[in-house]
C-alpha atoms as a printed R data frame, in Angstrom:
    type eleno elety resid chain resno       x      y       z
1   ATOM     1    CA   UNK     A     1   0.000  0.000   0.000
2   ATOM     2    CA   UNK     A     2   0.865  3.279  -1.448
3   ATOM     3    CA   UNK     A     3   0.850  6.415   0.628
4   ATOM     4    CA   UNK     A     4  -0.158  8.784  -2.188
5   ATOM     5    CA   UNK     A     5   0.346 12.360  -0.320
6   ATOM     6    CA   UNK     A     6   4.151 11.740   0.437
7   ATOM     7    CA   UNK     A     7   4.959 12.697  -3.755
8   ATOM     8    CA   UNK     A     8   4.515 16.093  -4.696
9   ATOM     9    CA   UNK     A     9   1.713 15.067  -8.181
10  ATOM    10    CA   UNK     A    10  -0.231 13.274  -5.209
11  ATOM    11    CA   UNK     A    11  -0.346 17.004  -3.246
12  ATOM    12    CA   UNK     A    12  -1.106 18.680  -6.179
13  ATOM    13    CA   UNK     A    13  -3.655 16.625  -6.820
14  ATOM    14    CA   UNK     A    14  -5.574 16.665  -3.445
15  ATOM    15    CA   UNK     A    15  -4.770 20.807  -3.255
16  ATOM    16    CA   UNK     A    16  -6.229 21.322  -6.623
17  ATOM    17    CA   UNK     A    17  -9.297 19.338  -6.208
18  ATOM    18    CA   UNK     A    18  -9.822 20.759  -2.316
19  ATOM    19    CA   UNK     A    19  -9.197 24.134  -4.182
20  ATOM    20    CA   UNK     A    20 -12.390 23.094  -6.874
21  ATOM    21    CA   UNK     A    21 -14.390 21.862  -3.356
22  ATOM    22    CA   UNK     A    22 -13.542 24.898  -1.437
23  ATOM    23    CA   UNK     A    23 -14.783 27.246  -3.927
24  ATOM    24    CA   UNK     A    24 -18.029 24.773  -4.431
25  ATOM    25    CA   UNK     A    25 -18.841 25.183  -0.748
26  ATOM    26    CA   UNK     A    26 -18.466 29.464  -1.324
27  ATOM    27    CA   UNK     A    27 -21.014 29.081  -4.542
28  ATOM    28    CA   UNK     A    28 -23.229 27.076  -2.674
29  ATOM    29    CA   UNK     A    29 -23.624 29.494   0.365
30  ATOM    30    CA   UNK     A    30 -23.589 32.778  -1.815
31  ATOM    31    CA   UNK     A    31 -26.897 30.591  -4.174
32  ATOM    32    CA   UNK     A    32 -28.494 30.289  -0.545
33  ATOM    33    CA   UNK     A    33 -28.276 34.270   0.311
34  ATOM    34    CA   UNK     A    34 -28.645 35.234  -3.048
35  ATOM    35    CA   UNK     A    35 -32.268 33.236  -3.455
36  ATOM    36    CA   UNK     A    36 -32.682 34.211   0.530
37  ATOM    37    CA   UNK     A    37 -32.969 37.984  -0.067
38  ATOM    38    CA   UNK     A    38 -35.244 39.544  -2.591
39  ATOM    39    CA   UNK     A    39 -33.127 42.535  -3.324
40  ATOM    40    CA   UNK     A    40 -30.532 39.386  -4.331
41  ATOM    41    CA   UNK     A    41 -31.966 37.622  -5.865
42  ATOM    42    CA   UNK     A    42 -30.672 37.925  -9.581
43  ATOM    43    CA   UNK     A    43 -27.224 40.258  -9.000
44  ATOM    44    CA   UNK     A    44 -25.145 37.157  -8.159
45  ATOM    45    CA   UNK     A    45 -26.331 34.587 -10.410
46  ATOM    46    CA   UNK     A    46 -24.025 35.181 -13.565
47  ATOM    47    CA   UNK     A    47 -21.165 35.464 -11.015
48  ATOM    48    CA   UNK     A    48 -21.797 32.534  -9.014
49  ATOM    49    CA   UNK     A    49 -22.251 30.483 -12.267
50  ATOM    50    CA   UNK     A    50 -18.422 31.619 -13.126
51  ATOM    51    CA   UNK     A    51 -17.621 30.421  -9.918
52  ATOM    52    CA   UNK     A    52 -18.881 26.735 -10.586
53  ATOM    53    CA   UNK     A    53 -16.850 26.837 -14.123
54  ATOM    54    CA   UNK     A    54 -13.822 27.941 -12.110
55  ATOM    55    CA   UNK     A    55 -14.312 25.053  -9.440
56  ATOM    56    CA   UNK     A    56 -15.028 22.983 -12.353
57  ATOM    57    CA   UNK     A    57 -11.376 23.489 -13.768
58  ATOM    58    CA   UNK     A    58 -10.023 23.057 -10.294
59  ATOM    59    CA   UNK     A    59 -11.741 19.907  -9.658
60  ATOM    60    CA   UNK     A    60 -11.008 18.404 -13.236
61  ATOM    61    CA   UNK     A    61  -6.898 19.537 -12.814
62  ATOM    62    CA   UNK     A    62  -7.052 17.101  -9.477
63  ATOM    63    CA   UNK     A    63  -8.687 14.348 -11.420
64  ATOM    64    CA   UNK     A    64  -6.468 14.503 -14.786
65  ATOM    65    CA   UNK     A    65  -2.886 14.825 -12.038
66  ATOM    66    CA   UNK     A    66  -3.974 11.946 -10.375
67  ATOM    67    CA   UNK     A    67  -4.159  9.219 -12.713
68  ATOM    68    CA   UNK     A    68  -1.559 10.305 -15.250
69  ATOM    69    CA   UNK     A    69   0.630  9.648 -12.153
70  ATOM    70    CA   UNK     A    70  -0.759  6.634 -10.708
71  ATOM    71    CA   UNK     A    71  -0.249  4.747 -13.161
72  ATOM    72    CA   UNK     A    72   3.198  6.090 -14.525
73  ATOM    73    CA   UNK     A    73   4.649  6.135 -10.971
74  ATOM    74    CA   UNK     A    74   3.178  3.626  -9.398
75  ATOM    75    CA   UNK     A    75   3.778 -0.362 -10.121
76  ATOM    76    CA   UNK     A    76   0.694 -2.021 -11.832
77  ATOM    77    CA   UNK     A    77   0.123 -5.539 -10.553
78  ATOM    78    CA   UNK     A    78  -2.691 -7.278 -10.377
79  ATOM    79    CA   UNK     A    79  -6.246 -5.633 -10.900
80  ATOM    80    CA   UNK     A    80  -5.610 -1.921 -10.089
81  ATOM    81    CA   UNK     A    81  -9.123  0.239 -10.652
82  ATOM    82    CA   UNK     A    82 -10.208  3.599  -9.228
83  ATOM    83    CA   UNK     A    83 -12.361  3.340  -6.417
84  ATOM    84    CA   UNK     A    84 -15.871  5.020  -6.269
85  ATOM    85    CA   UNK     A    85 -14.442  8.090  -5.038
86  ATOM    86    CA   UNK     A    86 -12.972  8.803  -8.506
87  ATOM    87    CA   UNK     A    87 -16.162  8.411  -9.966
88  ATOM    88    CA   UNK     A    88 -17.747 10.271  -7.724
89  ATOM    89    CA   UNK     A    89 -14.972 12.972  -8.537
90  ATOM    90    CA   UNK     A    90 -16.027 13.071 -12.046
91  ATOM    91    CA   UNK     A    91 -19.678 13.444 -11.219
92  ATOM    92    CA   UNK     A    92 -19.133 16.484  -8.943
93  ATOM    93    CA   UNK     A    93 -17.026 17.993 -11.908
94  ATOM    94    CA   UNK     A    94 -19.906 17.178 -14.262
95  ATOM    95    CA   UNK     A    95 -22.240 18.392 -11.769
96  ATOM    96    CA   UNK     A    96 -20.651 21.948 -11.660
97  ATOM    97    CA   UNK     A    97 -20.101 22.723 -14.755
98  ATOM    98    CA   UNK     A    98 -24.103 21.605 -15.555
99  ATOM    99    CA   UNK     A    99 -24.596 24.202 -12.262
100 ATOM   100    CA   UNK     A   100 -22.455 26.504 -13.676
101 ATOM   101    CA   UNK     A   101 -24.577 26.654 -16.988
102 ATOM   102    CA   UNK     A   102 -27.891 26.918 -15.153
103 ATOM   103    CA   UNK     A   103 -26.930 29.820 -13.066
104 ATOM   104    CA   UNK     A   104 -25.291 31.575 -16.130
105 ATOM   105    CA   UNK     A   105 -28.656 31.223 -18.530
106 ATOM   106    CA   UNK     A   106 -31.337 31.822 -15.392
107 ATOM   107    CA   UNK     A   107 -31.434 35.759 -15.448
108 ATOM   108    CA   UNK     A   108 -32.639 35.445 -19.066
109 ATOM   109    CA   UNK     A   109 -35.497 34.086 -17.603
110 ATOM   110    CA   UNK     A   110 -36.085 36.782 -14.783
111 ATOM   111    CA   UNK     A   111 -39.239 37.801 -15.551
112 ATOM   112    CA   UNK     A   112 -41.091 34.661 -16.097
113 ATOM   113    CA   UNK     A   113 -39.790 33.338 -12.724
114 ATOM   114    CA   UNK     A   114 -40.638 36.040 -11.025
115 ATOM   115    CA   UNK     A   115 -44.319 36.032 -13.117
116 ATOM   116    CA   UNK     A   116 -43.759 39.307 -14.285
117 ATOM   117    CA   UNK     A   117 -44.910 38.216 -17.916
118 ATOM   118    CA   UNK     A   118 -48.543 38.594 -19.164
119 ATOM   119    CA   UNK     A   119 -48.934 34.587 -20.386
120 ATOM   120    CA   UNK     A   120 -49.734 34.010 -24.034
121 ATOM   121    CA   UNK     A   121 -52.575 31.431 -24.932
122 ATOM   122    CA   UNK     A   122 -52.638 30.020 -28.174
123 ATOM   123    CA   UNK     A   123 -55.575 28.982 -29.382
124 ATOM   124    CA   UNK     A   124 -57.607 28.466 -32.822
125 ATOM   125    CA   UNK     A   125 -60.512 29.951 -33.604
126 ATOM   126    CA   UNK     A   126 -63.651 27.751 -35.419
């Protein structure tokens, strides 16, 4: 068994992707208190959206370091897979960037949240 933090790729790799974490946590609390407070509500959006992207490149820097590494540093032998965590890594990078998207395109849709638009009803006359 392999203690991965003593080499300096297997700190880089756990920094970068605490980094991508770290600033997840920060665009999680700001979406609370931005959706908390009326006056809020739609300032931050755009700018918490860049923060997912930029956790996003954090978080996919740690998971590109750490197997290029692994497996160039590290003696294959036997069956040697990821464990779920890696794959759970990938979804939270997949997950931000999709979160990153949605809070980027949601002021376009201000006032129909909000129901500030008159609705339009389509209908055919006989």
């Amino acid at each position: 068994c392999v203690f991965l933090l003593i080499s300096a790729w297997g700190r880089a790799a756990a920094a970068t992707y605490l980094v991508g974490f770290l600033i997840l946590v920060i665009c999680f609390a700001l979406a609370i208190i931005a959706f908390a407070i009326d006056t809020l509500r739609f300032n931050f959006i755009r700018g918490i959206g860049g923060l997912c992207f930029l956790a996003a490149v954090f978080s996919i820097m740690g998971l590109v370091i750490y197997p290029v590494k692994f497996s160039s540093e590290i003696d294959m032998t036997g069956i040697n897979m990821f464990s779920w965590a890696y794959g759970f890594g990938w979804t939270t990078a997949i997950m931000e960037i999709c979160l990153g998207f949605f809070f980027c395109c949601l002021p376009n849709y201000e006032d129909q949240i909000l129901g500030n638009v008159k609705p339009t009803y389509f209908y055919s006359s006989p």
